[in-house]
C-alpha positions in Angstrom: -4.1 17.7 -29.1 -6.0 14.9 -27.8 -4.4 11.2 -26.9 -5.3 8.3 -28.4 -6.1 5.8 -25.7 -4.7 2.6 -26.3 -7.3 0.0 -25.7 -9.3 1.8 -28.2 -7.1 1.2 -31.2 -8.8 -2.5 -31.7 -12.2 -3.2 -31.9 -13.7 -4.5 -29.2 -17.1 -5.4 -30.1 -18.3 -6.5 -33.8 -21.0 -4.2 -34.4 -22.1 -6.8 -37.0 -22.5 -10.0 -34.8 -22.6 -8.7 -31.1 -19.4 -10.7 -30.3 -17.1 -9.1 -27.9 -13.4 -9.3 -28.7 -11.7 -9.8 -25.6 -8.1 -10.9 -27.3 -7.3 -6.9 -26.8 -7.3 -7.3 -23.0 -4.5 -9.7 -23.0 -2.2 -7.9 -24.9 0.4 -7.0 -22.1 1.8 -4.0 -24.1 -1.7 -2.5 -23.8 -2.4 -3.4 -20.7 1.2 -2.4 -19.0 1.0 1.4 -20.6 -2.6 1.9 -19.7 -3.1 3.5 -16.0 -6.2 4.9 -14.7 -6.9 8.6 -15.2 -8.8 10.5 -12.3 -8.4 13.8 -13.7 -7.6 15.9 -12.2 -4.7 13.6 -10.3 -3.9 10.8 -12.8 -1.6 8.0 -12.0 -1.4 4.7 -9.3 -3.6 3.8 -7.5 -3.2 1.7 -4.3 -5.9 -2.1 -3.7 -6.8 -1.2 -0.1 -9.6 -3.7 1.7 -12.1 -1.0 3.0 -12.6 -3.7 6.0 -9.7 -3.7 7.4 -9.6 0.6 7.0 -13.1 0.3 9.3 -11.3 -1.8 11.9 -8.7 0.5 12.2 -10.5 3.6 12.4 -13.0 1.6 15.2 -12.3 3.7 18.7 -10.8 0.1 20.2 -8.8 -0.8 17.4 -5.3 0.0 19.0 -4.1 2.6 16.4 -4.3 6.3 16.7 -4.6 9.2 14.1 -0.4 9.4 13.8 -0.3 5.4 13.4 -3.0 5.9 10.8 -1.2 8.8 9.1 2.2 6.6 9.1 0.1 3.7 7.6 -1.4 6.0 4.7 1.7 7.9 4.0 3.5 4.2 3.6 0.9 3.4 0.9 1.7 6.7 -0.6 5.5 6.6 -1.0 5.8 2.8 -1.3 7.7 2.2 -5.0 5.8 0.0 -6.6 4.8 -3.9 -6.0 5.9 -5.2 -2.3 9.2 -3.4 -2.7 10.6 -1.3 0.9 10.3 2.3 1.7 13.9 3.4 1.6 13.3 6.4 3.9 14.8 7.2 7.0 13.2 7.6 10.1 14.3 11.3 10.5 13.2 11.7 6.8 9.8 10.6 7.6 9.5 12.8 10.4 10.5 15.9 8.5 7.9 14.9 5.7 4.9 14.2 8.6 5.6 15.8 11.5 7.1 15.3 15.2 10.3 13.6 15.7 12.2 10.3 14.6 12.3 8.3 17.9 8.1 8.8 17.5 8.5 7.4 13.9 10.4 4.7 15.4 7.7 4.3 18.2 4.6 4.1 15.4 6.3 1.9 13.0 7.0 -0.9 15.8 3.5 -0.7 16.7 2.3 -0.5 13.0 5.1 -3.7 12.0 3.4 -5.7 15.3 0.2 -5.3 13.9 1.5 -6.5 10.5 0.4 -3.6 8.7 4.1 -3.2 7.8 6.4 -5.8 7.4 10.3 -5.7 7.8 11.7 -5.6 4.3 15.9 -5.3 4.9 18.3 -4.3 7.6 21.0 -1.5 6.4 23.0 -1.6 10.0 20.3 -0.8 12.6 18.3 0.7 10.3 15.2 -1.0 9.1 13.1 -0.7 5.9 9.5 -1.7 6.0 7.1 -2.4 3.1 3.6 -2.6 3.6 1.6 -5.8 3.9 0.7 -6.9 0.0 -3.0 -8.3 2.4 -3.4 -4.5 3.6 -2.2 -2.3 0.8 -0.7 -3.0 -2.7 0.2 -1.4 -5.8 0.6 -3.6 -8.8 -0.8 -5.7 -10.4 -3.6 -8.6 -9.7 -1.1 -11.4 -10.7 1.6 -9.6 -8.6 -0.7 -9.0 -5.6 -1.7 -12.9 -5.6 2.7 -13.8 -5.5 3.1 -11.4 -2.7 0.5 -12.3 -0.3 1.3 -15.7 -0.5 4.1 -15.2 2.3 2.8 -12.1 4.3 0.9 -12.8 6.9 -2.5 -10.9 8.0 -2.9 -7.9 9.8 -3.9 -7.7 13.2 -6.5 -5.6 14.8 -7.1 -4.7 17.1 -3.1 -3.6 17.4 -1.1 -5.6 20.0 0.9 -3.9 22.6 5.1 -3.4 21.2 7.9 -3.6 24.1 7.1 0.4 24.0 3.4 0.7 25.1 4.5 -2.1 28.0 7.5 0.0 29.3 5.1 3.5 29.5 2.4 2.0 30.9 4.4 0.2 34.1 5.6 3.8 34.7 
């Protein structure tokens, strides 16, 4: 049984006169139940400036592959719009690899940078969210509200308390 898309149920151009109909487009019950469809892995899809992803994948850029891998696996699990993560650092590390105090390590590098920024404090644990100017999933009009408080991201990735203390050892 084959769907019926939804944008389709209007006409969107008068065959007659040429003269598209546009007025279908701003119909937010259309537009909020539509969502892209790459078959064969439908669903969201993440606005990611392929500039910045060349700057941090430049040899002097700061980040490594594991800061990288944090980065994409943020933009992967982030709920939707510029809400937080809600994952704990051991929980990360179970789903990626290595161990919690390297999680810890990666995300103070990646929150310096201002790929991520802090989101809430639960006790000494923090939540991060990723920067609406480096990632975001939502909307355009959402997008353009969020990034009007984060700042930008910084490459190539300046040194956290971390880096300092290992290298003066």
């Amino acid at each position: 049984m084959a769907r019926i898309n939804p944008v389709r149920r209007g006409k969107v151009v008068d065959t007659e006169t040429g003269v598209v109909q546009m007025a279908i487009f701003e119909d937010e019950t259309i537009r909020a139940r539509v969502r892209y469809d790459w078959t064969p892995h439908p669903g969201r899809h993440v606005n990611v400036p392929k500039s910045l992803l060349a700057k941090l994948y430049a040899k002097d850029s700061g980040y490594t592959a594991k800061h990288r891998d944090l980065f994409f696996f943020y933009l992967a699990h982030s709920p939707d719009g510029a809400q937080p993560l809600r994952l704990t650092y051991k929980e990360i590390a179970e789903e990626l690899g290595g161990r919690p105090a390297t999680i810890s390590t990666l995300l103070g590098t990646l929150h310096a940078g201002g790929l991520l920024l802090e989101a809430e404090r639960v006790g000494r644990m923090v939540f991060y969210r990723v920067n609406p100017r480096a990632g975001f999933d939502g909307s355009a009009v959402n997008q353009v509200e969020a990034v009007k408080d984060a700042r930008l991201p910084v490459v190539p990735a300046p040194s956290t308390s971390a880096q300092k203390k290992k290298e003066a050892s």
